[in-house]
C-alpha positions in Angstrom: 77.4 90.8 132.2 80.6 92.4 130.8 78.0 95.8 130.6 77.1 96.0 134.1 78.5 98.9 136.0 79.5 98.2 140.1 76.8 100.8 141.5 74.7 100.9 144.7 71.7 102.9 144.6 72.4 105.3 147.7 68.5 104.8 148.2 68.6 101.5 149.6 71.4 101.8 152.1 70.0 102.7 155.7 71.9 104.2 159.2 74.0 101.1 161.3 72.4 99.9 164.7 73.8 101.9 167.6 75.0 98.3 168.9 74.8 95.8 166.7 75.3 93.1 168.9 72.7 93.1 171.8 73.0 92.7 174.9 76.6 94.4 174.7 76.9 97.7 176.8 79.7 100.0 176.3 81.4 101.6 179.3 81.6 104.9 178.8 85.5 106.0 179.3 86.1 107.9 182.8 86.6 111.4 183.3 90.3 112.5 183.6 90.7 113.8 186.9 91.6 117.7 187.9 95.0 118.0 189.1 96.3 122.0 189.6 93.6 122.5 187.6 94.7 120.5 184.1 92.9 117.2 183.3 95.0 114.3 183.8 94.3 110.5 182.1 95.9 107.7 184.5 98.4 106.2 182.3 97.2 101.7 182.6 100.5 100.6 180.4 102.9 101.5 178.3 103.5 99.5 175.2 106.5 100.6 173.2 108.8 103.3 172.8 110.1 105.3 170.0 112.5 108.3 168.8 110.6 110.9 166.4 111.8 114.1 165.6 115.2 113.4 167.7 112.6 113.1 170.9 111.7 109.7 173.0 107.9 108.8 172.7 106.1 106.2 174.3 102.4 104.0 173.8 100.4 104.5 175.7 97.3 102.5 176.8 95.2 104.4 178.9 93.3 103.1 181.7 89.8 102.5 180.7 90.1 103.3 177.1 90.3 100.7 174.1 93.1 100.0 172.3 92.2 102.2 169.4 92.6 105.0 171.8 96.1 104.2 172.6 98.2 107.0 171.6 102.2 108.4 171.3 102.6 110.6 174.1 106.4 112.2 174.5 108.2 111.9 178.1 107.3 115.3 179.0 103.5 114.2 179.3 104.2 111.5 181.3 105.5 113.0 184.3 102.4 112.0 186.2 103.8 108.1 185.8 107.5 107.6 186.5 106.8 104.1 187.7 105.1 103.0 184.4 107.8 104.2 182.5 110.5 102.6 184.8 108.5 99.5 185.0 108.6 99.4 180.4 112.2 100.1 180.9 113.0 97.1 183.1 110.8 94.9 181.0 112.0 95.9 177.5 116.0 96.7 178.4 116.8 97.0 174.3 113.6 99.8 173.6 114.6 103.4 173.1 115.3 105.8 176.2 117.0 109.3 176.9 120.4 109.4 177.3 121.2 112.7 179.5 124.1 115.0 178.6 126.2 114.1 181.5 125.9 110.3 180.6 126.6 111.2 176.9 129.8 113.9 178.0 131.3 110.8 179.6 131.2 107.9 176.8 134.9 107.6 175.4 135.1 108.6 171.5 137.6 108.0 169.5 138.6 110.8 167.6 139.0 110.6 164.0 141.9 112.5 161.5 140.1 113.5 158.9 143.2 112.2 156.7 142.8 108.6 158.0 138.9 109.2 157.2 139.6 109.7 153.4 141.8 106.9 152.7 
């Protein structure tokens, strides 16, 4: 036994089913619609947040996609759902979200000697 190699013959292997489970039909996804002349996916939920590259991102589950087709989307592409991303904030107060320049001009900092720093 210890001579026998782990090989398939590539010969006996044969295409998978198109669906192998019958009587199951796959929706096809829907089209994006045409808005000012862009395509534009309607945004079902967003799942999660995150900072990459210094910029917010967010999850996004599309509306009538799977969840393999979720994907990271930055703010900037979400401008067609401010309510989705309000409603993830209000649900999920501790997730990542922008913090605009006047907001961050006005949080108090204590400055730091860089002699105190050292020692």
């Amino acid at each position: 036994m210890r001579s026998l190699h782990p090989v398939f013959n590539v010969m006996k292997l044969s295409p998978a089913p198109d669906n192998p489970i019958t009587g199951r039909h796959w929706k096809p996804p829907p089209l994006p619609k045409l808005v000012d002349g862009e395509e534009e996916y309607v945004v079902e939920k967003i799942l999660n947040s995150r900072m990459f590259q210094w910029k917010l991102q967010f999850l996004v589950k599309w509306e009538g996609y799977r969840i393999e087709e979720n994907t990271w989307e930055y703010l900037e592409n979400l401008n067609h759902a401010p309510e989705k991303v309000m409603k993830f904030h209000t649900k999920n107060l501790g997730a990542p979200r922008r913090i605009r320049a006047l907001t961050f001009g006005s949080i108090p900092f204590c400055p730091i000697s860089l002699s105190s720093a050292s020692s």
